[in-house]
N, C-alpha and C positions, 0 to 999 in steps of 0.2 A: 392540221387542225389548228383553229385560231381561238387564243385564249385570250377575254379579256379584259380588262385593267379590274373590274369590279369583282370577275370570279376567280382572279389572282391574288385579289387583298383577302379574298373569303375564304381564302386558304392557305396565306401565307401570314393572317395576322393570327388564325388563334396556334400555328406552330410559332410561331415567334413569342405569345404570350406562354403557352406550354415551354418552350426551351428556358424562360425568364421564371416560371415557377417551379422547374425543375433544378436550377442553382440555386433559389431561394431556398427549398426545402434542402437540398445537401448540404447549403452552409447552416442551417439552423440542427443537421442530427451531427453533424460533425463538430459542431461547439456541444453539444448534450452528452458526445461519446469526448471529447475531452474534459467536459467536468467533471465524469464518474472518475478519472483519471485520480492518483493518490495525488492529495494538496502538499503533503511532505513526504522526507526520503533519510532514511537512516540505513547507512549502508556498514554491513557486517563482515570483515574479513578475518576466517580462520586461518591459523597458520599452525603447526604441529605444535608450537610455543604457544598456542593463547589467541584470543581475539582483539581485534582493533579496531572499533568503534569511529564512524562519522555522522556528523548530523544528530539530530531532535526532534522533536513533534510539540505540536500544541495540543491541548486537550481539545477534543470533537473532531480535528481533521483526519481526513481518511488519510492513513502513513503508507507508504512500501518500505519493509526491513526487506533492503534487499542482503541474500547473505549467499557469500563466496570460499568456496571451501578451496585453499590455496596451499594446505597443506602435502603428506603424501600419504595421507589414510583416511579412511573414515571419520569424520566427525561427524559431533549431531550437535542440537540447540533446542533449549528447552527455558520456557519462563511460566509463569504460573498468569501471564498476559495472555500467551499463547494459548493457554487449557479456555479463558474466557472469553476469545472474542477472534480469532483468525477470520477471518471475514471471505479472506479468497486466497487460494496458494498457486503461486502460475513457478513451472521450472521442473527442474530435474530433484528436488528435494522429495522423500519419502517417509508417510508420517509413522511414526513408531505409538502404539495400543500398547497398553496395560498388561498383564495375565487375563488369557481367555478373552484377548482382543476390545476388553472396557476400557475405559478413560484415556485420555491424551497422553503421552509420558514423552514425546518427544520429534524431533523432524532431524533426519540424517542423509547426508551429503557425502556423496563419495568424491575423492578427490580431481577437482578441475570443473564440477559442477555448482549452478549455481541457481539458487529460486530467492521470488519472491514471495515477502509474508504481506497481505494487505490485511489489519486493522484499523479501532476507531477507539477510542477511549473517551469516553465522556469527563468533563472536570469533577473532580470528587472535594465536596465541600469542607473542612475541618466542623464535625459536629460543636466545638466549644466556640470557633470564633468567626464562622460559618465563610472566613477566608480560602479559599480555592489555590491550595501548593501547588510547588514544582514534587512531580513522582519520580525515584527512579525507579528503573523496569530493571530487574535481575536478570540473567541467563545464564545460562551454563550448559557444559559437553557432557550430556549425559553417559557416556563413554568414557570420558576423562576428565575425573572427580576435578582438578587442579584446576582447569583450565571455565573462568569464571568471567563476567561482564554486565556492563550495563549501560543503559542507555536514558536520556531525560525527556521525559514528558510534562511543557515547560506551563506553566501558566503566566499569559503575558496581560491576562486585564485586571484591572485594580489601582491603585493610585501608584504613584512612582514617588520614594525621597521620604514618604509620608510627612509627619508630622502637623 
């Protein structure tokens, strides 16, 4: 059978436009699934001694605290950021409830396991001089009173040097 030149473009141009709108649309959800992505990363290593702290956030960017339990027992991680606003939790991290399973009290990590925490913090205004600070975020082992940390949630717009 002979095929010819006008009933091979009628079928070879609209797969060729199909193949050309099918990388269009892949490159346009694969930039959409990288901006849900965290815009910052604060990464939390427990160790039997205490926590050690990298990285910051800006106020409004979605954060990953990512936290690594590098110790040789359970630890856990607890902030009162946490109770407000955890957004998404990806990992081996499990959340610890109140009495009778109410309120937040805590995320505990057995050792060599490791999650991420995703939040968002909006900038919180100083009611007297409606200036936007730097926060620190508390934490601590709710297991082991001693072992205590923090991390900054920075505000970077405003004037710089002032005066």
């Amino acid at each position: 059978m002979k095929v010819g030149a006008r009933a091979f473009k009628r079928v070879v141009i609209p797969l060729a436009a199909g193949g050309l709108m099918l990388t269009a649309v892949s490159t346009v959800l694969t930039s959409s699934a990288q901006a849900a992505e965290a815009e910052m990363k604060v990464d939390v290593t427990i160790t039997d001694q205490g926590y050690s702290v990298k990285g910051h956030t800006t106020p409004g960017a979605l954060t990953a605290v990512v936290v690594r339990n590098q110790g040789s027992m359970t630890h856990g991680i607890s902030s009162p950021l946490f109770k407000a606003g955890v957004v998404k939790k990806e990992g081996a991290g499990v959340e610890i409830r109140g009495e009778k399973g109410k309120g937040f009290r805590a995320y505990h990590l057995e050792p060599g396991q490791t999650m991420t925490l995703y939040f968002q913090k909006e900038a919180h205004a100083d009611p007297g001089t409606g200036i936007s600070e730097t926060m620190q975020v508390p934490f601590w082992c709710d297991i082991h009173q001693h072992m205590k940390g923090e991390f900054l949630i920075v505000e970077t717009r405003g004037e710089v040097g002032g005066g």
